[in-house]
C-alpha positions, 0 to 999 in steps of 0.5 A: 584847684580852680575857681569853681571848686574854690566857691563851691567850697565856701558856700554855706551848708543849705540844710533841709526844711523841716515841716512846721509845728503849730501847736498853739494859735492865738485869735484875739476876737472883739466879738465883732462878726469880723473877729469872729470870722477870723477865730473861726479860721483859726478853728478851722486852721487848728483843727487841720494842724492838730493846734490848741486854739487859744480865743484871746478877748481882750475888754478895755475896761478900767483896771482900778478905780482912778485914785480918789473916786471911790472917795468920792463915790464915783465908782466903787470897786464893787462896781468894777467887779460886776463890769468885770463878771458881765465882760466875763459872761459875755465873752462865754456867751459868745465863745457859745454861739460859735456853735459847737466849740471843740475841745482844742480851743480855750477862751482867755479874757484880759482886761487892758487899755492897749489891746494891742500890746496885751495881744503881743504880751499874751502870745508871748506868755503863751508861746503862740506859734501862730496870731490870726487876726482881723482887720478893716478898711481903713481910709486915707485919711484914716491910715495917715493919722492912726495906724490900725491895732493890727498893724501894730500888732504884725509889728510887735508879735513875737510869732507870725500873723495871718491877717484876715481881710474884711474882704475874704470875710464870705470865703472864710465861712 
C-alpha cells in the first residue's frame, strides 16, 4: 500500500449538503422605519421559504413598580397596566400599517430592560431558525464606548442573524 492510498483512507467522510429548513424567522422591530424595513425583508423572506415570521417588539418598560412607590404614591400598578395595553395597542397599530400582513407572520410583544438578551431569549424559546435584524451607523467614538444591541445579539443568538444595514434600507423595499 502506498502513501496515497493510506491518506486517502483516513480522510473523514464529506457527507452531502442538505437544503436548508427555515421554519420560523424572528424580526425584532422598535417600530423605527429601519426596523420596519428589516421585518418586511423578513416578510418578503418568509414568504420565499414557506416560514412562519414571528415580528418580535420588545418595549423597555417597567416590569413592576419599584418596591415602595406604590407606597409612596409614585406610580401604581394600575398605571403599569395602561402603559402596558398602549404598548400593546400600538404595536398592533403598527403590525397594521405593514399593509397587508399575511397570514404566516405573528406579533409577540415582551416587556424587558435588555432588549437585546430578551431577543436571544425568545429566538431560543421559539426555535427560531433564522433573526433578521436592524442595524445603524455608529460613530468611532460610538463603537469604542457601547457595542450595538445587534452586536450583542449576533453574539448570543442561539440561530444565525441577517443583519440588515441602514444603508441597503431603499433596496430592501
Amino acid at each position: 500500500m502506498d502513501d496515497s492510498e493510506t491518506k486517502k483512507d483516513e480522510r473523514p467522510e464529506v457527507r452531502p449538503l442538505q437544503p436548508l429548513q427555515v421554519h420560523r424567522i424572528l424580526a425584532p422591530t422598535d417600530l423605527t422605519e429601519l426596523s420596519t424595513s428589516a421585518l418586511r425583508y423578513a416578510i418578503r423572506l418568509g414568504l420565499s421559504l414557506g416560514a412562519e415570521v414571528v415580528a418580535l417588539h420588545i418595549h423597555e418598560i417597567l416590569l413592576d413598580p419599584p418596591e415602595g412607590a406604590m407606597d409612596l404614591h409614585m406610580i401604581s400598578k394600575g398605571e403599569v397596566d395602561t402603559w402596558r395595553h398602549d404598548v400593546k395597542r400600538q404595536f398592533d397599530e403598527y403590525l397594521e400599517r405593514l399593509t397587508t400582513i399575511p397570514d404566516h407572520v405573528v406579533g409577540v410583544l415582551r416587556f424587558s430592560q435588555d432588549p437585546w438578551k430578551e431577543i436571544s431569549t425568545v429566538a431560543e424559546e421559539m426555535s427560531a431558525d433564522l433573526l433578521v435584524v436592524s442595524t445603524h451607523h455608529h460613530s468611532v467614538l460610538e463603537y469604542l464606548f457601547q457595542v450595538s444591541d445587534a452586536e450583542k445579539i449576533v453574539r448570543h443568538a442561539p440561530c444565525p442573524v441577517l443583519v440588515i444595514h441602514q444603508d441597503t434600507r431603499s433596496a430592501l423595499g
